[in-house]
N, C-alpha and C positions, 0 to 999 in steps of 0.2 A: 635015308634019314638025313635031313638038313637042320646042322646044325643055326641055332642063331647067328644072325651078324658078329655080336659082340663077341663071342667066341671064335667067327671067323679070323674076327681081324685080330685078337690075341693073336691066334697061332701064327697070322702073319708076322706079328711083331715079333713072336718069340724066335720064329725061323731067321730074323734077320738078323735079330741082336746074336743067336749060335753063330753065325756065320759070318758076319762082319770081324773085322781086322781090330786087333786091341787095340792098337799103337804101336804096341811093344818092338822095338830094334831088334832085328835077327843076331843071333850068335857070334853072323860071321860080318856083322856090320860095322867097318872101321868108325870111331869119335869123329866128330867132325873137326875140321881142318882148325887147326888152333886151340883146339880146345883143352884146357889144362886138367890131367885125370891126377887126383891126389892119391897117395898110399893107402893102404888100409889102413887104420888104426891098431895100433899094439893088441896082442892078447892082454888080458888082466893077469898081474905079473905080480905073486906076491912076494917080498920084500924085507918083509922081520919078522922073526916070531917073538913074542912075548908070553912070558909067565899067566897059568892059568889056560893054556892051550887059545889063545888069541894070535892071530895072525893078520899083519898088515898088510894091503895089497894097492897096487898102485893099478886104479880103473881105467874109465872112461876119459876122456879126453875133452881138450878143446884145441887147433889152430890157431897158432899166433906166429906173429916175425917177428926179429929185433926191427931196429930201428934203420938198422942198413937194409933190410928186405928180408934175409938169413930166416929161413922157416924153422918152427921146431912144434910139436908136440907136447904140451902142459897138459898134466894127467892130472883128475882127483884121486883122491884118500881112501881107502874104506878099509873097516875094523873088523875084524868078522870071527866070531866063536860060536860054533857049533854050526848051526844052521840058520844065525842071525848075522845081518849083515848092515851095519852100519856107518853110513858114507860121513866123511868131516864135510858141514857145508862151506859151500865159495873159498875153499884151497885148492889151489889149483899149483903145482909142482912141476919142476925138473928133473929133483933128484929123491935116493931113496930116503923116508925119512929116520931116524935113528932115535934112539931107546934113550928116556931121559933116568924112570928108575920103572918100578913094577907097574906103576899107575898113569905113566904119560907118556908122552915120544914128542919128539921137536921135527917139524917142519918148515919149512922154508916155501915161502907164498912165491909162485912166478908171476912176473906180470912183462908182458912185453919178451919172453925168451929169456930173461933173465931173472935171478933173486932179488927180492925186492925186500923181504922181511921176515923173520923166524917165528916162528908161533911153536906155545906148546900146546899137547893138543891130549884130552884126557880119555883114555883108551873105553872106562865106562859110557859116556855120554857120546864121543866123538867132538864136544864143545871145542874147538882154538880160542886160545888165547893170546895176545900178543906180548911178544918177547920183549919189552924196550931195552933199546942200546944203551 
């Protein structure tokens, strides 16, 4: 029985695409020469708890230096009770943030490896607000 062309040349194709090379680097494949491997990022790390069974945790990240080159780690925010999880948007941190009363917590915005500004930040919504000095 002979099959069609079109189905010939399927299984040709499908035989090449199984057997061809992904790309993918083997196991035992050293980085190439120079190349800069960065740290994993933190586990998510939580931080304070709060009344009402809320708990703060310090997430996902972003990469930044100071200004002299000095790397660090700026993590966001997230709020999370029960099985809801609510991230504070565009804060981004160094340190943990701390308990203002039942209903807020203060945060400290990084920018650059450093504190740049305190915010309080409303445990229901996740909203910042800015702290003025």
């Amino acid at each position: 029985m002979r099959f069609p062309i079109v189905w010939r040349r399927l299984g040709w194709v499908a035989l090449l695409v199984g057997c061809g090379a992904r790309g993918d680097p083997g196991a035992d494949t050293p980085p190439a020469a120079g190349a800069v491997i960065s740290p994993p990022e933190p586990p998510d790390t939580m931080v304070l708890a709060a009344p009402g069974g809320i708990t703060v945790w310090l997430t996902e990240g972003r990469r930044a230096s100071d200004p002299a080159g000095a790397p660090c780690f700026e993590r966001s925010i997230e709020i999370r009770r029960d099985t809801t999880h609510l991230k504070v948007p565009l804060l981004y941190t160094l340190a943990a943030p701390s308990l203002l009363d039942d209903s807020t917590l203060k945060a400290e915005l990084a920018r650059n490896c450093r504190p740049a500004a305190a915010y309080r930040v409303s445990l229901r919504t996740g909203a910042p607000t800015r702290i003025k000095p």
